[in-house]
C-alpha positions as CSV (number, residue, x, y, z in Angstrom):
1,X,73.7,-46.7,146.0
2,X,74.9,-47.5,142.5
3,X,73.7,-45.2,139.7
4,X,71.4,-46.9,137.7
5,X,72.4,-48.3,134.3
6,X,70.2,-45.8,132.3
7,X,72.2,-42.7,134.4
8,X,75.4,-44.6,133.1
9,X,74.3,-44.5,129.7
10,X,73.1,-40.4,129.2
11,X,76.5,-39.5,130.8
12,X,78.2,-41.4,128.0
13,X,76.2,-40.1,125.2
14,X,76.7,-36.5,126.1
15,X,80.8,-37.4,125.5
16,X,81.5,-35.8,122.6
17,X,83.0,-37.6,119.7
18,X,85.3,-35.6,117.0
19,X,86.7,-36.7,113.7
20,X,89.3,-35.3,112.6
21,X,89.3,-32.2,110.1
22,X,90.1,-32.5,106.3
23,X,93.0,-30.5,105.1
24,X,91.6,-28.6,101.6
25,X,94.4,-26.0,100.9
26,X,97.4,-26.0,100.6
27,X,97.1,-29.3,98.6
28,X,99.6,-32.0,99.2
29,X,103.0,-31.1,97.1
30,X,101.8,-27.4,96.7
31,X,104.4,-25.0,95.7
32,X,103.8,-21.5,96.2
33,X,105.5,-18.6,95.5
34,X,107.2,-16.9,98.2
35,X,105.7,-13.7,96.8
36,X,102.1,-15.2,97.8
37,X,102.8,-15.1,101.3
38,X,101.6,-15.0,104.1
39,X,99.7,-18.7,103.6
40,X,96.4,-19.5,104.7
41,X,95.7,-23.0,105.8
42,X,92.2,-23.9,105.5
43,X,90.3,-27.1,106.3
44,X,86.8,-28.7,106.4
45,X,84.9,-28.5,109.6
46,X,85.5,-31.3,111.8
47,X,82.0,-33.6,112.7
48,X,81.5,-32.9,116.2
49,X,78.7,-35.9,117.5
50,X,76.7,-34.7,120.6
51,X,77.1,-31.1,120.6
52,X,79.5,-28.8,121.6
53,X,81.6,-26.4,119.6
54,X,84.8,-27.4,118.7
55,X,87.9,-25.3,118.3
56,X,91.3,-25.9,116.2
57,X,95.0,-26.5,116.4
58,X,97.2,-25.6,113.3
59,X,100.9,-26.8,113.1
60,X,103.1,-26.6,110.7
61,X,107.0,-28.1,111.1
62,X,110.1,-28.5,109.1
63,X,109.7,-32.6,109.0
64,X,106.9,-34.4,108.8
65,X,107.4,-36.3,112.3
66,X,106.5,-32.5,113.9
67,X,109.8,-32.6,115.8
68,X,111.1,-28.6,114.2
69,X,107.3,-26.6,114.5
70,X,107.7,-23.5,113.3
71,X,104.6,-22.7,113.5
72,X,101.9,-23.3,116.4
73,X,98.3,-21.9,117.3
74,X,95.4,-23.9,119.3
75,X,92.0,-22.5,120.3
76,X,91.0,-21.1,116.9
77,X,87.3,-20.5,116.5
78,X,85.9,-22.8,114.3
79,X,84.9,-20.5,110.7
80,X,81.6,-20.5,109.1
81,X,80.3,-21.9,105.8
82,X,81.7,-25.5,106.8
83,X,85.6,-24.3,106.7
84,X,88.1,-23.6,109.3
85,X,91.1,-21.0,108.0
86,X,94.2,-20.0,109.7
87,X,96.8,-17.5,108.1
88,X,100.4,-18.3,109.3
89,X,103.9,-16.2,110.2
90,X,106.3,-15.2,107.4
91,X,107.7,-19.0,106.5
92,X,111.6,-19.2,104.8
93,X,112.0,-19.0,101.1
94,X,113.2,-21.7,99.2
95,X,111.9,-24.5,102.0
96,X,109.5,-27.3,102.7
97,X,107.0,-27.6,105.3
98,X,104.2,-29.8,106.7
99,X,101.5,-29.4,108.2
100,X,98.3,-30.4,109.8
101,X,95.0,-29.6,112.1
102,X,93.6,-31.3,114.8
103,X,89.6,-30.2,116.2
104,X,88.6,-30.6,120.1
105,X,85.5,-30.6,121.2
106,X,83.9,-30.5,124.5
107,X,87.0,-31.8,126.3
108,X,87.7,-35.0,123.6
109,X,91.1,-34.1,122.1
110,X,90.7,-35.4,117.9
111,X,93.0,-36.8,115.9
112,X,95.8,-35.1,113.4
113,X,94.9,-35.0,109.7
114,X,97.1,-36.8,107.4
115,X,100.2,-35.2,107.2
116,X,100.4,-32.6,104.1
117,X,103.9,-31.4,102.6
118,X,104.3,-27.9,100.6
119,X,107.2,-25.7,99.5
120,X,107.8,-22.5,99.6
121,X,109.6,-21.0,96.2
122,X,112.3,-18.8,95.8
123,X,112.6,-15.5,97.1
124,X,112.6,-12.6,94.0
125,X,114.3,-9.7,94.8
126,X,114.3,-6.5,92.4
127,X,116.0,-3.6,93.1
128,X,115.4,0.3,92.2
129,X,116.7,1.4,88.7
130,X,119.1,3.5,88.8
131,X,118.7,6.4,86.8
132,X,120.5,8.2,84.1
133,X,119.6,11.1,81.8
134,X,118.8,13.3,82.1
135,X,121.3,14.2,84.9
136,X,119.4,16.3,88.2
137,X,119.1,20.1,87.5
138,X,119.3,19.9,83.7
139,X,117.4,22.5,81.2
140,X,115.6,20.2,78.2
141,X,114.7,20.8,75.2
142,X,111.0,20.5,75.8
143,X,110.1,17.2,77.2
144,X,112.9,14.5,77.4
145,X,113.7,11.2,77.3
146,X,113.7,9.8,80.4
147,X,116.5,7.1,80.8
148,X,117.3,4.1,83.8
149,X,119.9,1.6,84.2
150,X,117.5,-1.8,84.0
151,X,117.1,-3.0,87.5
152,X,119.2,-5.6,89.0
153,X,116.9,-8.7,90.0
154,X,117.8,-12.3,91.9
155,X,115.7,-15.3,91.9
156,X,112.7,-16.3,89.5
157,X,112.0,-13.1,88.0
158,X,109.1,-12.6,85.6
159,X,109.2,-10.1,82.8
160,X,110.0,-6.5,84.3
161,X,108.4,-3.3,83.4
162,X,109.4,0.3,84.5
163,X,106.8,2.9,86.1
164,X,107.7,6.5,85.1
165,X,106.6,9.0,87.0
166,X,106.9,13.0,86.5
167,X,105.2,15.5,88.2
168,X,105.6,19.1,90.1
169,X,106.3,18.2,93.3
170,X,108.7,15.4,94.6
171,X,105.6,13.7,96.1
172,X,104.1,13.2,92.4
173,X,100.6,14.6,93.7
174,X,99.4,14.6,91.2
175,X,101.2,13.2,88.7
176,X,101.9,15.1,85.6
177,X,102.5,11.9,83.7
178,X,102.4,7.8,84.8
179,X,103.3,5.5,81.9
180,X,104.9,2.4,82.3
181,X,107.2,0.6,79.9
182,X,108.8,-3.0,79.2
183,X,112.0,-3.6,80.2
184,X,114.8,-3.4,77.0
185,X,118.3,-4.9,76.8
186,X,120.5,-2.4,79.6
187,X,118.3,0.7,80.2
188,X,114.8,1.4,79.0
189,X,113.7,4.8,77.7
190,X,110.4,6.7,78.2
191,X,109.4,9.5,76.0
192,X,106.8,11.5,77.0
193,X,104.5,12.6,73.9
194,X,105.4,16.0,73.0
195,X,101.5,16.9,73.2
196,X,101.8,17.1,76.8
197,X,101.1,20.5,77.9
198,X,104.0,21.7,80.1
199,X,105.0,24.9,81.4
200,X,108.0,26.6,80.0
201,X,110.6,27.5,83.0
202,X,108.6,25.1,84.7
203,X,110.9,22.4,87.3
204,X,109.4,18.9,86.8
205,X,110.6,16.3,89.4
206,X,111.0,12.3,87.9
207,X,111.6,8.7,89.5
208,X,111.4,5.2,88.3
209,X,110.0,2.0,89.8
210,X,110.4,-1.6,88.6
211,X,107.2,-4.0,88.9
212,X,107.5,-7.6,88.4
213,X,103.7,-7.8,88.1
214,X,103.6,-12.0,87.7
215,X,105.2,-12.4,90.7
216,X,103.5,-9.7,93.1
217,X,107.3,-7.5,93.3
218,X,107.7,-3.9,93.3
219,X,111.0,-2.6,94.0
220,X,112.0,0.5,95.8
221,X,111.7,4.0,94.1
222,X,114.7,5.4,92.3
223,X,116.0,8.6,93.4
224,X,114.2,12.1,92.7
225,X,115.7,14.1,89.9
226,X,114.6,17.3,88.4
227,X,114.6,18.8,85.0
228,X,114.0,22.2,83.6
229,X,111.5,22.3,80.8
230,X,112.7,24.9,78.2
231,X,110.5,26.0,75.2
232,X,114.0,26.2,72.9
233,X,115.6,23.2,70.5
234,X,118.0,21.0,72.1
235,X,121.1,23.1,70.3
236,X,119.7,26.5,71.7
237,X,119.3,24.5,75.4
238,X,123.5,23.2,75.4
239,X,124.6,26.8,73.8
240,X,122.7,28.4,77.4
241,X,124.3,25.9,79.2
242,X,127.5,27.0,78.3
243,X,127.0,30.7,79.1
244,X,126.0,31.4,75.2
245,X,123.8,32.6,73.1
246,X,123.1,30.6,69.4
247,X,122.7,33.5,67.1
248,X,123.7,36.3,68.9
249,X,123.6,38.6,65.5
250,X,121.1,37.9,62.0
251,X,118.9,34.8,62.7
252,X,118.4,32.5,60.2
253,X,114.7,31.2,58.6
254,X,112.9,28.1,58.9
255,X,111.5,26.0,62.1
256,X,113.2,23.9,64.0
257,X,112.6,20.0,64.0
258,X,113.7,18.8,60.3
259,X,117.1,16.7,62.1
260,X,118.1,15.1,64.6
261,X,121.1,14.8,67.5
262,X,122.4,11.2,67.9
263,X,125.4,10.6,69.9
264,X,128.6,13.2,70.8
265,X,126.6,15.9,71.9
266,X,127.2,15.7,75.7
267,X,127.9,18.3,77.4
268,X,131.7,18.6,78.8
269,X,135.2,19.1,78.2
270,X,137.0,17.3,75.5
271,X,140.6,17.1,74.7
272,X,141.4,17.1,70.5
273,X,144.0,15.4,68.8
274,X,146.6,18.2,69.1
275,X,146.0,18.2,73.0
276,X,143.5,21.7,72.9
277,X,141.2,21.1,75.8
278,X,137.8,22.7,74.4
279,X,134.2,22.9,75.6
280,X,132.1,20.0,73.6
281,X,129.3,20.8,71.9
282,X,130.9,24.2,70.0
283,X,129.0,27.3,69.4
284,X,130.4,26.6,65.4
285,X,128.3,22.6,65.5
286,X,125.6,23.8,67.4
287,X,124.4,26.9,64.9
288,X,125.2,24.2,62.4
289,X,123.0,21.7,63.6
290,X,120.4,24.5,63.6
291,X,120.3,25.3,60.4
292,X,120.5,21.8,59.3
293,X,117.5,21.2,61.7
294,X,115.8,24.2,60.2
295,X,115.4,22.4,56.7
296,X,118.9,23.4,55.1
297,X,120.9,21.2,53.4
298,X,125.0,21.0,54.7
299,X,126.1,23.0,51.8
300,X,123.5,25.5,52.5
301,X,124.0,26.0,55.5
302,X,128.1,26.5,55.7
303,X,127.0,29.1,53.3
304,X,124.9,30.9,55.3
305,X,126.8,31.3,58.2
306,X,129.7,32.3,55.9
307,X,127.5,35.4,54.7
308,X,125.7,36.6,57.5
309,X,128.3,37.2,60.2
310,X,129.1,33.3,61.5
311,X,132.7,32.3,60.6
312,X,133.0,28.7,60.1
313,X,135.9,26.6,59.1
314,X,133.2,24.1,57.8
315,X,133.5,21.7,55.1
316,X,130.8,19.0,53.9
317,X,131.9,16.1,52.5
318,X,129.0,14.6,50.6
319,X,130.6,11.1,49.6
320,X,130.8,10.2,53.3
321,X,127.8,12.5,54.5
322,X,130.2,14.3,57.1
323,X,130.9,17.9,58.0
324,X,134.1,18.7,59.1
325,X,135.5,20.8,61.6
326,X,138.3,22.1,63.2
327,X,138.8,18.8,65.5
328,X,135.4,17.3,64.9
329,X,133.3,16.1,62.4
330,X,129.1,15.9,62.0
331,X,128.5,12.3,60.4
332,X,124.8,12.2,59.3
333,X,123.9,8.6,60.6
334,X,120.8,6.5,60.2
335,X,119.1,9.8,60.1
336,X,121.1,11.2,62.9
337,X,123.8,13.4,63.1
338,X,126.4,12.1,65.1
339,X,129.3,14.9,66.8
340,X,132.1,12.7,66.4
341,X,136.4,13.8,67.7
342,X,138.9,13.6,65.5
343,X,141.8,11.5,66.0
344,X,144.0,13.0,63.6
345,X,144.9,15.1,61.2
C-alpha cells in the first residue's frame, strides 16, 4: 500500500531546516593583541525551523579556502541568551586567521557563515630587571634607594613601570612596602619614605617586577636580595664596613642630615696616582663628610678635627668648592659632595 499523501507531507515538515549562524565577534579585519589571548569566537544562534536543538562547529584556518585548520571543534552546545561562544587554543603571534561556524540540527547539516579574517598582533616580551644597589648583604644607612637595570623588552611595548617590593621574608608575606614606579632613562630608583618604621639590625629582603599594564605583561621577578637596615648615617655605615669606627675618641656636635653623598663613595680598593693601592672611602673623608653633614662649614670642620685628636692633611679650596686630600678631593656639586681621585700631583 502506498502511504497516503498527508503521511508524506508530516514526515517532511518534521525535517528540520537550519540557517546558518551570524558571526558577531571577532569582527571582520579584527586585530587583537596577542596579549588578549586566548580568543573567544562568538556568534548568533542559528534559526532552527521545526524543532530540535542544534549544536555548533567552529573552525578556524590559516587561508580562507580552510585547507591549513588550525583549529577544529564540532558538537558544541548551543549557549543561552541567543549567542553561541567558543574559546580557542593558543593561536601564533604576528599571524592571520579565518574563521567560521556552521549549526546542525536534527540530522540537517547548515551552511558556513561568511568567511571572517582577523590578526593576531605581535608578541611583547619583557624581561625581569636586573637589579643593582644596593648589592645582597649590605648594611644601609636607614632605608635605601632601591636601584634596577630598566628591563629589556621586544615587540610593541607600552609604557613600563617597576613594582618594588620589600619585606621580611623572601616570600614578601606581608609586604613591608609595595610601590610601583615609572620606568626612567637606564635604571629607575625607588626610595622608600624615611617615615617608614623599620627595625634597626633588622634583614629586609627586596625584588623588582616590570608590568606593561596596556598590554596585559608582567615579567618574571628579579632576584631576592637583602639589606641590613642600620640606625647610623651612611659615613658611620661604610667606616663599619671597613672594620672601623668613625670617631673612635671626642665626638663632635650637631645632627646628622645637613649634606649629602653624590658619587665616589663606593666602597672598594682604589689605586692613586703614585700607584698606593688604598681602601676607598678613607676614615680622613668619611669623619669629614660628617662634620660637614653635621652643619659645619669645610673650614670648620678641618679645624675641628685638627684640635680634637683627628689629624688631617685637609685643605678647602673655597674658589672651586673642593677639599683636598692626600690623593682625593671632596668637590661640593649641585648640592652634593662628590669623592673624586686625583690624577696628579
Amino acid at each position: 500500500m502506498q502511504p497516503s499523501l498527508a503521511a508524506s507531507s508530516a514526515s517532511v515538515m518534521l525535517t528540520p531546516s537550519v540557517a546558518a549562524p551570524r558571526p558577531l565577534s571577532p569582527a571582520a579585519g579584527a586585530i587583537i593583541a596577542n596579549s588578549n589571548q586566548p580568543l573567544t569566537l562568538i556568534v548568533a544562534n542559528a534559526v532552527v525551523t521545526h524543532g530540535g536543538t542544534a549544536t555548533y562547529t567552529f573552525e578556524v584556518a590559516t587561508d580562507a579556502a580552510f585547507g591549513a585548520k588550525v583549529f577544529s571543534k564540532t558538537g558544541i552546545t548551543e549557549g543561552g541568551g541567543g549567542q553561541t561562544s567558543l574559546t580557542v587554543d593558543q593561536l601564533a603571534a604576528s599571524s592571520t586567521f579565518y574563521w567560521h561556524v556552521r549549526a546542525d540540527a536534527g540530522g540537517t547539516i547548515g551552511q558556513f557563515t561568511a568567511v571572517r579574517p582577523f590578526t593576531i598582533g605581535p608578541a611583547v616580551t619583557v624581561g625581569a630587571p636586573a637589579l643593582l644597589t644596593p648589592v645582597n648583604g649590605a648594611v644601609t644607612a636607614g632605608w635605601p634607594t632601591l636601584s634596577v637595570s630598566n628591563a629589556s623588552r621586544s615587540g610593541p611595548v607600552g609604557a613600563i613601570t617597576y613594582r618594588f617590593e620589600v619585606g621580611t621574608s623572601s616570600t614578601f608575606s606581608p609586604a613591608v612596602v609595595v610601590a610601583t614606579v615609572s620606568e626612567t632613562p637606564t635604571q629607575t630608583n625607588y626610595a622608600p619614605p624615611s617615615t617608614l618604621a623599620a627595625t634597626p639590625g633588622a634583614v629586609y629582603f627586596w625584588r623588582v617586577t616590570a608590568l606593561d599594564s596596556s598590554n596585559g605583561i608582567t615579567s618574571t621577578a628579579s632576584e631576592v636580595r637583602t639589606f641590613t637596615y642600620a640606625n647610623q648615617s651612611a659615613q658611620a655605615v661604610l667606616a663599619a664596613q671597613e672594620g672601623l669606627t668613625l670617631w673612635p675618641g671626642q665626638q663632635p656636635p650637631g645632627t646628622t642630615g645637613n649634606a649629602r653623598m653624590g658619587p665616589g663613595w663606593t666602597l672598594g680598593q682604589v689605586r692613586s696616582f703614585t700607584g698606593l693601592n688604598f681602601t676607598n672611602p678613607p676614615i680622613e673623608a668619611l669623619q669629614l663628610f660628617d662634620l660637614l653633614d653635621r652643619g659645619m662649614d669645610p673650614d670648620g670642620a678641618i679645624g675641628w678635627m685638627q684640635t680634637h685628636g683627628y689629624p688631617t692633611t685637609a685643605v678647602w679650596y673655597a674658589n672651586v668648592a673642593a677639599i683636598g686630600l692626600q690623593f682625593q678631593y671632596m668637590a661640593l656639586v649641585a648640592g652634593a659632595w662628590e669623592l673624586v681621585l686625583r690624577v696628579g700631583a
